[in-house]
C-alpha positions in Angstrom: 131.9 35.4 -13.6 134.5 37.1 -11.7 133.3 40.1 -8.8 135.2 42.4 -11.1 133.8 41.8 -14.2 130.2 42.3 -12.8 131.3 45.9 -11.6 132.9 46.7 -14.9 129.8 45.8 -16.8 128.1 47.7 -14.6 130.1 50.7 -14.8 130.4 50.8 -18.3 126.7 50.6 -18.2 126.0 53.7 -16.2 128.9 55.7 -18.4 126.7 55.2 -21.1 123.2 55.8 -19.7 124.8 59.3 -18.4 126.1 60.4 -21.4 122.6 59.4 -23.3 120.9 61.8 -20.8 123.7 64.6 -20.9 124.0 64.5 -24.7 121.6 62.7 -26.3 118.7 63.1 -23.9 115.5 65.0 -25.4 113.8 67.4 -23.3 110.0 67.7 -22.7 109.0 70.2 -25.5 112.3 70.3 -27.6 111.8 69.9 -31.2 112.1 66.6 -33.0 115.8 67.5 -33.9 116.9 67.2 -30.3 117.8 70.2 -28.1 118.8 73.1 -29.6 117.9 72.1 -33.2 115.1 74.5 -34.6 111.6 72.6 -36.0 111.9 72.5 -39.9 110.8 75.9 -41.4 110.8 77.7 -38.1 113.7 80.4 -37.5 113.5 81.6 -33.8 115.2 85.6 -33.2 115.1 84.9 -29.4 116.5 81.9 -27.6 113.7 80.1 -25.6 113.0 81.5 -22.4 112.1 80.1 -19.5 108.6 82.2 -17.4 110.6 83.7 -15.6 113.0 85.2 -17.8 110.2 86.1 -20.2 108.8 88.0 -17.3 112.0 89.4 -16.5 112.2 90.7 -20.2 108.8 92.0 -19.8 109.1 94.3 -16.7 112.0 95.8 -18.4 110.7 96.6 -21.8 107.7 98.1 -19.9 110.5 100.0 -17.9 111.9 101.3 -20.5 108.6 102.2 -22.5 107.7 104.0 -19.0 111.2 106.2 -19.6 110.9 106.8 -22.6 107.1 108.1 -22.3 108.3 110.1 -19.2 111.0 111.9 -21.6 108.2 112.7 -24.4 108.9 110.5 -26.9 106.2 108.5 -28.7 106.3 104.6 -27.8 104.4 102.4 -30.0 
């Protein structure tokens, strides 16, 4: 077999193993769908968030209850 051919193969070979993992790839945790496909019978509001973000969101809605209290309104 020529050198050539053995580095085509090869190439080709890696093309397709990256595109697997940047298209096809399923996460840890994603649904059965594949990534970004919502479980049967489940409808999500919110985009999955990562800790942090979900902490992020946190410290601001409790932020904003705090203002809100501070101004006299009632916060459930």
């Amino acid at each position: 077999m020529d050198k050539r051919v053995g580095i085509g193969i090869v190439v080709v070979i890696v093309i397709i193993v990256g595109a697997i993992l940047l298209f096809g790839g399923k996460d840890e945790g994603a649904p059965a769908g594949g990534a970004g496909t919502p479980a049967a019978g489940v409808e999500s509001a919110e985009p999955q968030l990562t800790p942090e973000q979900q902490a992020a969101k946190q410290a601001e809605e409790e932020e904003r209850r705090r203002a809100l209290e501070a101004q006299g309104e009632r916060v459930e």
